[in-house]
N, C-alpha and C positions, 0 to 999 in steps of 0.2 A: 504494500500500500504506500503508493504516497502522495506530500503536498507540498504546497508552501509556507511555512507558518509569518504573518506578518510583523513585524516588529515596528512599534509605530516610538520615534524617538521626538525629545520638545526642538529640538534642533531646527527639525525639515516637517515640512510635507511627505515628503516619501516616504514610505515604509523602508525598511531594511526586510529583504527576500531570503528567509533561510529555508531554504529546503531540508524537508523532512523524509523520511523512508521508515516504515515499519516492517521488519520481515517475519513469519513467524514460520519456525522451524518444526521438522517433525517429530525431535524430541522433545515439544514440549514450551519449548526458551524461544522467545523473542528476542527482538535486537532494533533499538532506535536508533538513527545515526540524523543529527542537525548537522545543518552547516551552515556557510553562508557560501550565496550565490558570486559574490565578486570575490572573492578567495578561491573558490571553484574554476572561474574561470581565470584566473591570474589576473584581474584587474584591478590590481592593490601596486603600491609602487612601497620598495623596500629603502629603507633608510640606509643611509650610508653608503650604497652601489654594493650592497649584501649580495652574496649569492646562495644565501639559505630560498629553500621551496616554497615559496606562496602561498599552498595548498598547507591545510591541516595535516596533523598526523592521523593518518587512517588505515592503521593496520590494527588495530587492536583485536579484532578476530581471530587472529595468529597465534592467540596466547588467554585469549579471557574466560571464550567461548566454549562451552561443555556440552556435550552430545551431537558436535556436528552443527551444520549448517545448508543441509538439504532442507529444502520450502517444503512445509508440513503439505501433501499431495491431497488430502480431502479437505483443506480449509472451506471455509462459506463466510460468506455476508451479509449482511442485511442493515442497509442503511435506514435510520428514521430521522426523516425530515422536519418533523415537528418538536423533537427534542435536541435535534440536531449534532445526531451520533451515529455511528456505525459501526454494527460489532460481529465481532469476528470472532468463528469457531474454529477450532484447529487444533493440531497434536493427536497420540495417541487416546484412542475412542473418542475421540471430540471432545474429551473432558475439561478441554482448556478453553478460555474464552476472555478478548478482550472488548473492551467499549471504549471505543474511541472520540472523546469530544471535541468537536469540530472546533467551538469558538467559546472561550479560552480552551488553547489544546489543552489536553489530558487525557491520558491513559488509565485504566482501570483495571486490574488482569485479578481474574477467577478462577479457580478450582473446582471442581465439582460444585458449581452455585456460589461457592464461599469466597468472598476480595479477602485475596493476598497482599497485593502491593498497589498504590495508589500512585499516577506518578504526576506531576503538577498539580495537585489537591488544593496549595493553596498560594499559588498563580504565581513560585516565585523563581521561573525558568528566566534564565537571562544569559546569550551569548554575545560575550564582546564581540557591535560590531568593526570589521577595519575604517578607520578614519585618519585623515595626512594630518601632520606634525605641524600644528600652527604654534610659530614661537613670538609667543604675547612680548611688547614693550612693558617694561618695569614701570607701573607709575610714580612717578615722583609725589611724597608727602608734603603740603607745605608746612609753613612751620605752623605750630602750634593747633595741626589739626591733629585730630587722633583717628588711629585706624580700626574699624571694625570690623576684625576679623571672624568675629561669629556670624555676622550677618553675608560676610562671603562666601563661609561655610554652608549656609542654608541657600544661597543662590547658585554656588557654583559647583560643577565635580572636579572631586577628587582627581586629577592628573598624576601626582606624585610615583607611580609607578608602573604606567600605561607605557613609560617610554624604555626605561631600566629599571632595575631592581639591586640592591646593596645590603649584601647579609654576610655576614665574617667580616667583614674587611673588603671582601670580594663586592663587584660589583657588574651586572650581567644585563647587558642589552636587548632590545626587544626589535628588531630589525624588521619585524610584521606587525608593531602595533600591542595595544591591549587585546589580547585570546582566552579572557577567564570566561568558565561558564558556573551560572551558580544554578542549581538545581533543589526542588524537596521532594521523597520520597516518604510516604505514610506507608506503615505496616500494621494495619488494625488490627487489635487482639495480640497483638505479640508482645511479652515485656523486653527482649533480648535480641537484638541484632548482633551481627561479629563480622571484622573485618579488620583490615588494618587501616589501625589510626594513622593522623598525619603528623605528628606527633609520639612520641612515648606516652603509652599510656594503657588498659588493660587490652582484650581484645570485645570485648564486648563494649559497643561504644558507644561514646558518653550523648547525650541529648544537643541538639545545636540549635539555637536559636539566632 
């Protein structure tokens, strides 16, 4: 399955175009892949006359994905236009099932009737998109005025590490721009996720807000 998902920034008028794809496999396991459309197509211009890739990293299937990657062969659909979803049956004996919401996307994914995993539940999907390097003039204070920097905080973004980033001593360039994605995943009924922290810290892992 896939789409576009829109991303509407206060910037522009334009959306930002990321394309979407859902696959679902016939082990069972899905697989979402966003992206954005002018990175896809190389029309991002790299800083410094870099010669790192354009394009996202997208091999993560080479190593993440568990049971294969054959497209579940008896999947079905069924779009509903009035709730403005479409969900999808697939895997072994049909028992798997996703519902997919169109506008705000979000994923739903079932087990035998039962939601496991929830995924943009509560709308707070966000993929840096590429944008060129405007380098602002310093404004000059005059004298005896004072600067209010709370109030530029609440107007303006955060830049400070879109362009490099400085941890040790070390300090490490960004030659494509800001590429964070932030993402929330809900697991209802579960007390205990586990994975590796990003961070030291136990393996079952801590709550993020």
């Amino acid at each position: 399955m896939s789409g576009t998902i829109l991303k509407t920034i206060a910037a522009s008028d334009q959306p930002v175009r990321l394309p979407v794809t859902i696959s679902f496999f016939e082990s069972g396991t899905a697989r979402i892949t966003v992206d954005e459309e002018k990175r896809q197509k190389g029309d991002i211009e790299l800083r410094h006359g870099s010669k790192a890739r354009k394009e996202r990293y997208n091999e993560a299937e080479k190593w993440a994905i568990v049971g294969g990657t054959k497209l579940s062969s008896g999947a079905a659909t069924a779009k509903d236009a009035e709730s403005g979803t479409t969900k999808v049956v697939y895997g072994p004996g049909s028992k798997f099932e996703a519902i997919v919401t169109h506008s705000p996307f979000g994923v739903e994914f079932k087990r035998d009737g039962e939601t496991h995993i929830r995924l943009n539940d509560r709308g707070l999907l966000n993929v840096e998109h590429w944008r060129p390097k405007v380098d602002k003039p310093q404004e000059e204070k005059k004298e005896g005025e004072a600067e209010d920097t709370e109030a530029k905080k609440e107007t303006t973004e955060d830049e400070s590490t879109w362009w490099d980033e400085a941890f040790g001593g070390n300090t490490d360039t960004k030659p494509r721009g800001p590429e964070s994605v932030a993402l929330d995943v809900t697991f209802p009924g579960y007390e205990h996720v586990f994975g590796v922290p990003e961070h030291t810290g136990p393996l079952s892992l801590r709550q993020t807000r």
